[in-house]
C-alpha positions in Angstrom: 2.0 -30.5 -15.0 6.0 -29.5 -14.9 8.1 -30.2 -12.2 9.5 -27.1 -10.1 13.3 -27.9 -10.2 14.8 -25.7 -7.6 18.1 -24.1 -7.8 20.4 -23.5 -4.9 21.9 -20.2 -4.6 19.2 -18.1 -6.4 18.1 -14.8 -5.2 15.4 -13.6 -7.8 11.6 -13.4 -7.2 9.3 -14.1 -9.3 5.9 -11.7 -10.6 3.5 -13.3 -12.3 -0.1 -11.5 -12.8 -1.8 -14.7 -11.9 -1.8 -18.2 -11.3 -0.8 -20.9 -14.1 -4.6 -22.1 -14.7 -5.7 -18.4 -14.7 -5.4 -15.5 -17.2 -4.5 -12.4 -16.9 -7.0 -10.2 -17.6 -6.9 -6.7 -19.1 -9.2 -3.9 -19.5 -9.9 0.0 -20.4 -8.3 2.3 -18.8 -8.5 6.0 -19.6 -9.3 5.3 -23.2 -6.3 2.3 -23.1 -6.0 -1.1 -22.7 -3.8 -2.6 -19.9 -3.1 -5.3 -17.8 -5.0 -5.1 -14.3 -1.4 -6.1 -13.2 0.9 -3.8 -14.8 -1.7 -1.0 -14.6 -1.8 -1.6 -10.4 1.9 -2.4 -9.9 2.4 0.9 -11.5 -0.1 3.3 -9.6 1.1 1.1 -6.3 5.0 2.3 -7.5 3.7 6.1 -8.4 2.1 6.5 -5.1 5.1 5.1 -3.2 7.7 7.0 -4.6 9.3 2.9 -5.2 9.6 2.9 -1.6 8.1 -0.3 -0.6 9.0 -3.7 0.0 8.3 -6.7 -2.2 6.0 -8.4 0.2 3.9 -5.1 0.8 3.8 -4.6 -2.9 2.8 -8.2 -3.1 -0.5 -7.3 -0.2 -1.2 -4.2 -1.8 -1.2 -5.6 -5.7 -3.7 -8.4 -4.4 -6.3 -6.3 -2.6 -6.3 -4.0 -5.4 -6.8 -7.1 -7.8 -9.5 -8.0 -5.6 -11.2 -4.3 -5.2 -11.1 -4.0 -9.3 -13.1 -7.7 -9.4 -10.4 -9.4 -10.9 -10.7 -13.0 -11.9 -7.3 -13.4 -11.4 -4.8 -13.9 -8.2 -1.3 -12.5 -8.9 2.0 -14.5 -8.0 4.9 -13.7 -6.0 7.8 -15.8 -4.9 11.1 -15.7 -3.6 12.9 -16.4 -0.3 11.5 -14.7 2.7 15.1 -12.7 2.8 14.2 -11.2 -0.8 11.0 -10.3 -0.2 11.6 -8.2 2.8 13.9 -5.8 0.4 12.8 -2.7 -1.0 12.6 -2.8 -5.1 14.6 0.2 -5.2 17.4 1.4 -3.2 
């Protein structure tokens, strides 16, 4: 297993579709293949208009993860400042 080697001063976060151990899984949608993930984090952003914050996107993409019976828990992080903040401004 890697380290985590933190660096001071940083003010990105971090999506990941799911944990390290896990995979991401995909699936058909409409005739298409996608990413439970992408395909939710966009239909989340569609029916917001973009206005939400990261850590509501973060609640939202995980129960819809869950309602879809998805083997697969997505990963945010970032400092509790930067996910308070709207994606879009």
């Amino acid at each position: 297993m890697k380290s985590l080697v933190k660096v001071t001063g940083m003010n990105h976060v971090l999506w990941a579709a799911c944990k390290e151990n896990q995979v991401a899984m995909e699936g058909d949608f409409s005739g298409q293949t996608r990413g439970y993930f992408t395909y939710n984090l966009c239909k989340i952003l569609r029916a917001t208009n973009g206005k939400i914050n990261r850590n509501l996107l973060d609640i939202q993409l995980s129960n819809a993860l869950t309602a879809m019976g998805a083997a697969q828990i997505n990963q945010t992080e970032g400092k509790t400042t930067e996910l308070k903040q709207f994606l879009f401004y």
